[in-house]
C-alpha positions as CSV (number, residue, x, y, z in Angstrom):
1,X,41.7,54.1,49.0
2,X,38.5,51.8,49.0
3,X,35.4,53.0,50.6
4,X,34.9,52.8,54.1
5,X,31.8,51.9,55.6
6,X,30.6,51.2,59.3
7,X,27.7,48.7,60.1
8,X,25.1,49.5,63.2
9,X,23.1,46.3,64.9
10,X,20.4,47.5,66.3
11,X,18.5,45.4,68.7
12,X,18.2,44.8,72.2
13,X,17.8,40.8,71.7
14,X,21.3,41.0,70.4
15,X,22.6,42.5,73.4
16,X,20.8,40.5,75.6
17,X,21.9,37.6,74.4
18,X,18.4,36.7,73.5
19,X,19.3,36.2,69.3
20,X,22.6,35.7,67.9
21,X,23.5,37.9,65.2
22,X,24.8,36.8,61.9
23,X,24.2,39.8,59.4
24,X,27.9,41.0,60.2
25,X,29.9,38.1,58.7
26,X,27.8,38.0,55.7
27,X,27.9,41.8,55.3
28,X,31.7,41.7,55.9
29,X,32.7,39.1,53.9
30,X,30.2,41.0,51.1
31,X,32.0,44.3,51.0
32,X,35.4,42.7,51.0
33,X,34.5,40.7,48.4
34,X,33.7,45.0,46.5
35,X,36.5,46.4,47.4
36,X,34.6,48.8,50.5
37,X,36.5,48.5,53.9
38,X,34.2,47.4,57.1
39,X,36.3,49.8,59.7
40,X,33.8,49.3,62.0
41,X,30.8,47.7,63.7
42,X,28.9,49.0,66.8
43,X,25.8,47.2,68.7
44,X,22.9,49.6,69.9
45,X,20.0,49.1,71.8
46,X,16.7,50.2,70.8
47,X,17.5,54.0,72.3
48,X,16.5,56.6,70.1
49,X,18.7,59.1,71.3
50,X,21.6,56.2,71.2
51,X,20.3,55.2,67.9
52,X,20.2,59.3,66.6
53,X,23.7,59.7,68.2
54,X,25.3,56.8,66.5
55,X,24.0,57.2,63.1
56,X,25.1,60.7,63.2
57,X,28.1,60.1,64.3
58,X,28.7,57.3,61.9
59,X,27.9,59.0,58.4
60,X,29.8,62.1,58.9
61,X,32.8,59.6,60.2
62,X,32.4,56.8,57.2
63,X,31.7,56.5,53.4
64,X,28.5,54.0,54.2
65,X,27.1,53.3,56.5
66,X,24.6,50.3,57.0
67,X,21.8,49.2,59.7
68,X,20.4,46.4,60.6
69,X,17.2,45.6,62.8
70,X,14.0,47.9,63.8
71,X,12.3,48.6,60.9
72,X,9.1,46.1,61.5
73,X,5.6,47.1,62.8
74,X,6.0,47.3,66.4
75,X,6.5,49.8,69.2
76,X,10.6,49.1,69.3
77,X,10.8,49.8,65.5
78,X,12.4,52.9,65.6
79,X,15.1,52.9,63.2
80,X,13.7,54.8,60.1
81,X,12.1,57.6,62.9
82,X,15.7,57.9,63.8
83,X,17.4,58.3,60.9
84,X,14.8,60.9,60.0
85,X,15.9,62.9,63.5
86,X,19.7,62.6,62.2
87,X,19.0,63.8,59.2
88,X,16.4,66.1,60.6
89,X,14.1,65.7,57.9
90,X,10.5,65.0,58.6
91,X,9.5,61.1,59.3
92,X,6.3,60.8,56.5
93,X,4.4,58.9,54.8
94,X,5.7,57.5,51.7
95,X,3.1,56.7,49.1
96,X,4.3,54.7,46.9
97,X,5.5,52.0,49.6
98,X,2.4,52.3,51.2
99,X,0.4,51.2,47.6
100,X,2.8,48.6,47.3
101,X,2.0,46.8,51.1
102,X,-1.6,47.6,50.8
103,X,-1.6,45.5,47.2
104,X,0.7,42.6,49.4
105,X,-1.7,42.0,52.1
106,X,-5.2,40.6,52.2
107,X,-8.2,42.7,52.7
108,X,-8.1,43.7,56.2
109,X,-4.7,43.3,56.9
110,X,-2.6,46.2,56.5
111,X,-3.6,47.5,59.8
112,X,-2.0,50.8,61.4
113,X,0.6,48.6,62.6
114,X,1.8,47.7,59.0
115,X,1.6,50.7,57.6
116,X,4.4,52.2,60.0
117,X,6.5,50.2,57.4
118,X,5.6,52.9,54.8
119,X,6.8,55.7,57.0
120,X,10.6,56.7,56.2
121,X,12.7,60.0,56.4
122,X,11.5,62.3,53.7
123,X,13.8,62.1,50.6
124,X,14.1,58.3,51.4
125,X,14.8,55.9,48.4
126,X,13.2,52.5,49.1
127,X,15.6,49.4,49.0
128,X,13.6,46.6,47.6
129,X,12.5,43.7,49.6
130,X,12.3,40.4,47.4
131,X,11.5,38.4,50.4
132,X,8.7,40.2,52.6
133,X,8.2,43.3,50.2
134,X,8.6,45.9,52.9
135,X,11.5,48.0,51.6
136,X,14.0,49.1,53.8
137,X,15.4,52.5,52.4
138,X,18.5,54.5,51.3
139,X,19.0,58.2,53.1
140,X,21.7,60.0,52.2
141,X,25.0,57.7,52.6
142,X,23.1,55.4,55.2
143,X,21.2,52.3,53.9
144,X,18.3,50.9,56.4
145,X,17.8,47.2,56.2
146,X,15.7,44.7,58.1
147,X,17.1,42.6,61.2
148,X,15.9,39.3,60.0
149,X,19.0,37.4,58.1
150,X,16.8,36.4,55.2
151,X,15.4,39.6,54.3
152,X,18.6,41.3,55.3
153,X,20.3,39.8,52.6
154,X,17.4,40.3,50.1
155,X,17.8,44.2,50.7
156,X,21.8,44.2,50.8
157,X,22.1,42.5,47.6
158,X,19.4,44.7,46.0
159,X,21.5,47.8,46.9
160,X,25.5,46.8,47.1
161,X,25.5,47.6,43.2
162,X,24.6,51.1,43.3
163,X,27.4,51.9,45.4
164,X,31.0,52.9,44.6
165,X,33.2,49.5,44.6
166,X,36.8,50.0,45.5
167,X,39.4,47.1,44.8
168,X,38.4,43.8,45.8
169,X,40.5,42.5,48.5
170,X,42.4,39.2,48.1
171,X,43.6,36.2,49.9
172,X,45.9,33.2,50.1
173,X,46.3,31.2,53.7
174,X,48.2,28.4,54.9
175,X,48.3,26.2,57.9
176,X,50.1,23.6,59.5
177,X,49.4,20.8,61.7
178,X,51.1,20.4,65.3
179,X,52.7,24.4,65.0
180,X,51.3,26.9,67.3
181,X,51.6,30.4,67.9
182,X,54.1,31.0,70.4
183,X,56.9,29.2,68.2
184,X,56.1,31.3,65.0
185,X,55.4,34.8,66.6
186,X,58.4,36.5,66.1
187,X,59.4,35.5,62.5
188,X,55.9,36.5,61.4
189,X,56.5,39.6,63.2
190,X,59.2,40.1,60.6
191,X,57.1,39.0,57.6
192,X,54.7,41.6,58.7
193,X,56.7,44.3,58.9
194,X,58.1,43.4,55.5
195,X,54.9,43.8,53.6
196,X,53.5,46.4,56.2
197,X,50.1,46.8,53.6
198,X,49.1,43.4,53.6
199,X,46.7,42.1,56.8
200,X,48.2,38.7,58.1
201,X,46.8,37.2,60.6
202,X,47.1,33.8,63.0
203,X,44.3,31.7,63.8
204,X,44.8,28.6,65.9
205,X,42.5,25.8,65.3
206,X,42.0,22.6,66.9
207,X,39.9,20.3,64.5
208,X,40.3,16.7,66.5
209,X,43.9,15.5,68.2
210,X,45.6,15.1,65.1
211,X,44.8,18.1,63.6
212,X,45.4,21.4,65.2
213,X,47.5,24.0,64.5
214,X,47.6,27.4,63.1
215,X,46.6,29.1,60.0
216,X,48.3,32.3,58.6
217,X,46.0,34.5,56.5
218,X,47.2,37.1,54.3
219,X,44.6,39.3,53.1
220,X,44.9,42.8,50.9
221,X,43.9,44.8,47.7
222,X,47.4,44.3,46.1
223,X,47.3,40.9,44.5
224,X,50.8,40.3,43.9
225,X,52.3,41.5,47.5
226,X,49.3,39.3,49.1
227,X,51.2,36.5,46.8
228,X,54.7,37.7,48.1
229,X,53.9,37.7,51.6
230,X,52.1,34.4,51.7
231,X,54.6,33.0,50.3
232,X,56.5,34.1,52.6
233,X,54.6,32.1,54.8
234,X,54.8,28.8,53.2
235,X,58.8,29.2,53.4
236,X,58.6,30.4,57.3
237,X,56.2,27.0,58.1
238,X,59.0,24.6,56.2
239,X,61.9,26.6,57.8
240,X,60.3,25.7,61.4
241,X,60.3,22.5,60.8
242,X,56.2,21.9,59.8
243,X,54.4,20.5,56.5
244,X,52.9,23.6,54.9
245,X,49.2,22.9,54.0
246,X,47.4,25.9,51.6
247,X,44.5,27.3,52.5
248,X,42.3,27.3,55.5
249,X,41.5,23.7,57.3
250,X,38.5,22.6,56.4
251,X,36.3,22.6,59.1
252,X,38.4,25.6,61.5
């Protein structure tokens, strides 16, 4: 079994609408691509006892788990503080953090506000920050990382390699122009249950007039049953009747 992992967005401009997110595609795609499962992703306001609850919940639940958002200088930062609480360990200062912002800003600049960023749960390891050099940190089997996309990606890539890695998963897709779901359903009901460990999923697309259709995605860790069923696939598109067109359209 791969590792599992669950990812927390925290932020009330996400829920508010107020800033779409895109860490969760990217993080997604990421861990697929390592062979750790993303069972699940939750979106929390900036509620410490939500916050507390759902990291708590989440790392006794999950082999990861992974935060974004709330880790800045302001009053609704209060993502490391949390963690802390859930791992009720003391929140402190962490020196060596706090010597690497005080080098990074100019005389006079690494105000109170800043130096919140140097606070994290005692025990903390720091996840290094290419981008903005405020690390985000490491506590336990929970890894803290920034909101912004950027410096989100900076911190994930730093720390994906000290994890366990399971077995990547693959894929294989094909599509079909002028086919939709309701006429397929069934038979790919059967293909499914056939190869009952392999994901295979329909995705209409529409792309202009002439081109719209669906794709079938088969996705898993087993390379050649991901082979077997999608070809599967390819033979159930030509048996209805449709031109069978690998991989994914181009702009679905």
């Amino acid at each position: 079994m791969n590792p599992t992992a669950c990812l927390l967005v925290i932020g009330n401009e996400i829920l508010s609408g107020r800033t779409q997110d895109v860490n969760v595609q990217y993080v997604a795609r990421r861990l697929s691509e390592t062979g750790i499962t993303l069972s699940e992703v939750r979106i929390i306001p900036d509620i410490r006892a939500v916050i507390v609850r759902n990291v708590t919940e989440a790392r006794a639940a999950y082999d990861n788990v992974f935060t974004t958002g709330g880790i800045g200088p302001t009053h609704d930062d209060i993502t490391s503080a949390c963690v802390a609480e859930s791992f009720g360990v003391p929140w402190v200062h962490h020196p060596e953090t706090f010597s690497l912002l005080e080098t990074h800003f100019a005389p006079g600049e690494f105000n109170a506000a800043r130096q919140r960023m140097a606070t994290m749960p005692q025990g903390a390891t720091p996840i290094r920050n290419a981008v903005s050099v405020a690390p985000g940190f490491s506590m336990g089997n929970v890894h803290v990382m920034a909101g912004v996309p950027r410096i989100m990606r900076a911190m994930f890539e730093e720390m994906l390699p000290t994890l366990p890695h399971g077995t990547p998963v693959t894929s294989q897709a094909w599509h079909a122009n002028g086919l939709y779901e309701g006429t397929l359903a069934a038979p790919l009901e059967a293909i499914q249950e056939r190869y009952p460990a392999i994901d295979i999923g329909s995705y209409p697309y529409r792309l202009d007039e002439s081109q719209r259709g669906v794709c079938l995605l088969c996705k898993g860790t087993d390379t050649q049953a991901v082979s077997a069923a999608a070809t599967a696939v390819r033979d159930l598109i030509a048996g209805l009747g449709f031109a069978p067109l690998p991989g994914e359209p181009a702009k679905a």
